[in-house]
Every structure is written in structure tokens, then in C-alpha cells.
C-alpha positions in Angstrom: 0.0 0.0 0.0 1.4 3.4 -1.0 1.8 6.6 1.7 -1.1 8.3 -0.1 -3.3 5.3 0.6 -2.5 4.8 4.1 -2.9 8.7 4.5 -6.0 8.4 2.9 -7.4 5.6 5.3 -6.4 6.9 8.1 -8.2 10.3 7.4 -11.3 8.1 6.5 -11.1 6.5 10.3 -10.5 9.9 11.5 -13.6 11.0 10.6 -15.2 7.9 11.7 -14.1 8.1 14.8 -15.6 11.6 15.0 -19.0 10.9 13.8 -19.3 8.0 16.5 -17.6 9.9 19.0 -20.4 12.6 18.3 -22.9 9.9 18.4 -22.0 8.8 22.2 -22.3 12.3 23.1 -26.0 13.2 21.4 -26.7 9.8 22.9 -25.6 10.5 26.6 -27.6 14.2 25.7 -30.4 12.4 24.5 -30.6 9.8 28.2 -29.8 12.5 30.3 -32.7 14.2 29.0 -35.1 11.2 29.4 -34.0 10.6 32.9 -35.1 14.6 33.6 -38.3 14.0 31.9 -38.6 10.6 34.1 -38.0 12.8 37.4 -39.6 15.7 36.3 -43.1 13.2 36.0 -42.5 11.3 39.1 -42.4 15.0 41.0 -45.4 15.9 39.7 -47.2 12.6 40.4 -46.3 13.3 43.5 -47.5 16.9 44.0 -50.7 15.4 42.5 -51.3 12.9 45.2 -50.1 15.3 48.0 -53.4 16.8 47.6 
């Protein structure tokens, strides 16, 4: 394999490795957001049955 083809791969798993790693963090976003959502309706189901 030439130098122009290994440089060329390893960009390719460069950006790869970016889009997953970009991934993992919209994905931890996405269940931190859930787990708000989960507490923010167990509060109020509380509050609702406090009265």
C-alpha cells in the first residue's frame, strides 16, 4: 500500500471516529434528558397525590 493510501485511510477512520464519538455524546444528551423527563413526572405525580 502506497503513503497516499495509508494517509487516505487513516483520514477516513479519522472522521469515523468523530462521527461515532459525536454519536456517544448526542446519545448520553439524549438519556440524560429522558432521565429529567422521568423525574420531572414522578415529582409531579407526587405533587398530585399530595393533595
Amino acid at each position: 500500500m502506497s503513503r497516499k493510501e495509508t494517509q487516505h485511510l487513516l483520514a477516513a477512520l479519522e472522521d469515523n471516529i468523530a462521527l461515532v464519538t459525536g454519536m456517544k455524546e448526542r446519545i448520553t444528551v439524549l438519556s440524560d434528558m429522558k432521565t429529567t423527563m422521568i423525574y420531572a413526572q414522578k415529582n409531579s405525580d407526587l405533587r398530585l397525590h399530595e393533595y
